[in-house]
N, C-alpha and C positions, 0 to 999 in steps of 0.2 A: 072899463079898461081891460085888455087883452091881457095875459100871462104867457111869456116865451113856451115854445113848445120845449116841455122836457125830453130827455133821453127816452120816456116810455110814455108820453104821448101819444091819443090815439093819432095824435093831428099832422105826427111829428114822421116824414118819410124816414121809412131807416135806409142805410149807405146801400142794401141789395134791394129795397123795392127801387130804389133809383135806379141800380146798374142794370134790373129789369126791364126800367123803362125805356133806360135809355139803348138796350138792345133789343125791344121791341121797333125801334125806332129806325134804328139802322139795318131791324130783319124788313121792316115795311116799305123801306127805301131801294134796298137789293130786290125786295120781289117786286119795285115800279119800276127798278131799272131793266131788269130781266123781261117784264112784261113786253117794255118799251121795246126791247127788241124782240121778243116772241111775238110778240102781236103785231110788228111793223110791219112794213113792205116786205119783210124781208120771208113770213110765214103766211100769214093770212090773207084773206078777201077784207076790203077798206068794212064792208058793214060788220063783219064777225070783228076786226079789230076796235072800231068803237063800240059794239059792245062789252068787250072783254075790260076797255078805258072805262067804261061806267060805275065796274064794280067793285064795291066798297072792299072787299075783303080778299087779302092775297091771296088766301086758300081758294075762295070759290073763285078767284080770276084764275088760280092755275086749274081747276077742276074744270074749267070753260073751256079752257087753251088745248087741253086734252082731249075734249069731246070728240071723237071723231066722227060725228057727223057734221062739222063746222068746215067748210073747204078748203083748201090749203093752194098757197100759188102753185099754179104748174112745174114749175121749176123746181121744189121742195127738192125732192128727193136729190137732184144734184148740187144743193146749197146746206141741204140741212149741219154738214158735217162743220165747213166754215161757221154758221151760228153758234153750233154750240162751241165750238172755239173761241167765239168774243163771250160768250155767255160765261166760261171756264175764266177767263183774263181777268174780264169784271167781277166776278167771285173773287179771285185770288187775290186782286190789285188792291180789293177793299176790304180786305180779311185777314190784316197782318198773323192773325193767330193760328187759323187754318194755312195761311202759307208756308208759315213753320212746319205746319204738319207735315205739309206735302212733301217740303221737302226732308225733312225726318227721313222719308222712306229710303233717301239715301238714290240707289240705282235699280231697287226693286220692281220686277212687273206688275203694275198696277192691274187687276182684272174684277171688273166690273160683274162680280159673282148671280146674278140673276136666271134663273127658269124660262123665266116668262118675257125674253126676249134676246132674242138673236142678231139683233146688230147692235147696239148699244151695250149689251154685254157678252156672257158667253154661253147664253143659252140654259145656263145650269153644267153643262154636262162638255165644256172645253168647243164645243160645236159650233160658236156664235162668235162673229165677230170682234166682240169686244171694243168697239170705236170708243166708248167714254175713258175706256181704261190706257188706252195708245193717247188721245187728247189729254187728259193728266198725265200723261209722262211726260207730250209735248211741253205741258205749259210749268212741270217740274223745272224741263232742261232749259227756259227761257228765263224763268225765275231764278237758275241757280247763277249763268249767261249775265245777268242784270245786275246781281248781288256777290259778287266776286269775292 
């Protein structure tokens, strides 16, 4: 016959390996949903997107998704900004905690402080586009627009 798990049981989950799990769960979910649209019609060639559907692990599907030897639709580059706009919405929509954050900032300009790339951020050096940091303001002023 069994004995309850106690309080310091090995057997017995404590209340943060649970809140671990249960946010590995909801990380693993945002990165199939995210997938779902990286890897859709909307990025990819049909055989690099089931590849990318096959693997087991979010990290090595976004480490696939990045490859740039992987094709990309012709279209990419005048769609790409619209994606990560849904990709931004679905983050935010499903991340009561980080939406707070965002909007935290108040009216600040967000800037996507990176070196090592010029359109998505600002280059390192003010020189770069900065488009992730203009889309997080966008999806700031929709979130704040929706929560009055």
């Amino acid at each position: 016959m069994g004995y309850p798990a106690g309080q310091h049981s090995t057997v017995k989950q404590s209340r943060k390996e649970i809140e671990l799990a249960e946010a590995k769960l909801v990380e693993d979910k945002q990165a199939e949903d995210k997938a779902s649209i990286l890897s859709s019609d909307t990025v990819l060639v049909p055989q690099i997107q089931e590849k990318i559907r096959q693997i087991a692990s979010p990290m090595d599907a976004a480490l696939e998704g990045r490859n740039r030897q992987n094709p990309l639709r012709p279209d990419w580059e005048e769609i790409k900004d619209e994606v990560m706009l849904q990709v931004l919405r679905m983050k935010f929509s499903q991340n009561p905690e980080i939406a707070k954050e965002l909007l935290a900032t108040g009216d600040a300009i967000l800037i996507e402080h990176t070196r090592n790339d010029d359109y998505w951020a600002d280059g390192g050096d003010g020189s770069g586009k900065n488009k992730l940091g203009l889309l997080l303001m966008q999806v700031r002023e929709e979130l704040k627009n929706s929560n009055p």
